[in-house]
N, C-alpha and C positions, 0 to 999 in steps of 0.2 A: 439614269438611263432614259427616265420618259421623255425628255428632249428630243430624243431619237427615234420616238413613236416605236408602235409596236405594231405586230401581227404584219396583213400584207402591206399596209403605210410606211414599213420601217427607212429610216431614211438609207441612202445607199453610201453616206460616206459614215456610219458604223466603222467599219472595219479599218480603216485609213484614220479615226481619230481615235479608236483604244489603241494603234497602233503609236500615234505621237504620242498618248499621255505614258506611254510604257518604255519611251525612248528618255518621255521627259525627266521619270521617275530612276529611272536606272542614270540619266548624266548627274543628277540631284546625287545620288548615291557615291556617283565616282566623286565629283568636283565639292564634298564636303567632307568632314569627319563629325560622325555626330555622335554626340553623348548626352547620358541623363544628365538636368541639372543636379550640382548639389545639395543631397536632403532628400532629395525627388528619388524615391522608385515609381518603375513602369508597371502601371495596373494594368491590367488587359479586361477586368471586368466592365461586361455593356451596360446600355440600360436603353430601354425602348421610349423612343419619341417618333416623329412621322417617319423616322430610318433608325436603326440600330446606330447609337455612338458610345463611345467610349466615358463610363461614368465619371472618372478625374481626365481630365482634360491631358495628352501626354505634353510636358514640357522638355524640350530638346534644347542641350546648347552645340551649333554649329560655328565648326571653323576648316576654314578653304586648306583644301589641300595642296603641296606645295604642285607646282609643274613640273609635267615627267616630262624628260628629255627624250625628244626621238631623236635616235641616230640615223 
């Protein structure tokens, strides 16, 4: 978020770009099928560096979902 400054500097298009990454994130979700790989469970344990990340890295295998027919 500090890209986007903080306090009264905050930049003004905040609100207009968490909105694209929340469009981007939800068409990613439609327009894929995604599963752990195989062998791979999903940790959710963090571990602290300059941001909280995920201690095992998540491995994901993605595949396109077919195309829904609009009538």
């Amino acid at each position: 978020m500090m890209p986007f400054g903080v306090g009264r500097r905050i930049c003004p298009g905040l609100g207009l770009a968490m909105l694209h990454l929340e469009y981007f994130v939800a068409n990613l979700v439609r327009a894929f099928q995604w599963k752990a790989v195989k062998g791979g469970d999903v940790d959710l344990t963090e571990k602290f560096e300059f941001t909280t990340v995920m201690k095992v890295p998540l491995r994901a295998r993605i595949t396109p979902r077919r195309k829904m027919q609009i009538p």
